[in-house]
C-alpha positions in Angstrom: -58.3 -91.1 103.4 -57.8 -90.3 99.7 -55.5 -88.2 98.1 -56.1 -84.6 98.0 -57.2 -82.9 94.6 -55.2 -80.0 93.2 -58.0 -78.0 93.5 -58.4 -78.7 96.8 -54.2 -78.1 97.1 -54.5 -75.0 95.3 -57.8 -73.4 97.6 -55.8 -74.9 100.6 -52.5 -72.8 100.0 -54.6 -69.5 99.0 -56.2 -69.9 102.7 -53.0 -70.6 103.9 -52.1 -67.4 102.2 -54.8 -65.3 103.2 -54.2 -65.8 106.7 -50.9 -64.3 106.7 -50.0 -60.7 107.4 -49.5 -58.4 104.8 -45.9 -57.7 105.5 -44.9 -61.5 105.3 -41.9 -62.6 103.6 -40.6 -65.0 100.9 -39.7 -67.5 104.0 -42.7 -67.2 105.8 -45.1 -68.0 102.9 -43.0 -70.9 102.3 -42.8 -72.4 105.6 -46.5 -71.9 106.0 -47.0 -74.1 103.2 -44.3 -76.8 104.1 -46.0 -76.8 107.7 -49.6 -77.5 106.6 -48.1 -80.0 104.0 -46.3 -81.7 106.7 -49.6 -82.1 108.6 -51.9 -82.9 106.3 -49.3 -85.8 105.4 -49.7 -87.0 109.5 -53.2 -87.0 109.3 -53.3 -88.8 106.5 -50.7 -91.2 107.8 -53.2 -91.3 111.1 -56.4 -92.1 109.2 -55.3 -94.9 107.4 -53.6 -96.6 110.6 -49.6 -95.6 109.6 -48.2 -95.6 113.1 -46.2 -96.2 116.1 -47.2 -96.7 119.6 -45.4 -94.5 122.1 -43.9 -98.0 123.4 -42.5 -98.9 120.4 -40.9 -95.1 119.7 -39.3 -95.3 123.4 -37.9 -99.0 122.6 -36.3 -97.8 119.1 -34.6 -94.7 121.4 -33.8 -96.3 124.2 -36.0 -93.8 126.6 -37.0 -94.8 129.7 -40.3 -94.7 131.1 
């Protein structure tokens, strides 16, 4: 997956925007957009094969089965 144009940034954060209720504050607008950055960075980690099997997540812990 490719990186994502700032156009494409900027008409993803006025959706982001839109969506919220009118009364929403400073925090909420910014944690909306941290959120959907955060994401859109998993995705992206997903599409191009950036990850770890469960197996290998519960070794690194320690966590049983």
């Amino acid at each position: 997956m490719s990186e994502i144009k700032d156009s494409d940034i900027k008409s993803r954060v006025s959706e982001t925007i839109r969506s919220l209720p009118d009364d929403a504050s400073w925090e909420e607008v910014m944690y909306r957009i941290y959120v959907r950055q955060k994401i859109e960075n998993g995705l992206k980690d997903v599409a191009e094969g950036d990850t770890v099997s469960i197996a290998e997540v519960r070794e690194r812990f320690g966590l049983c089965r």
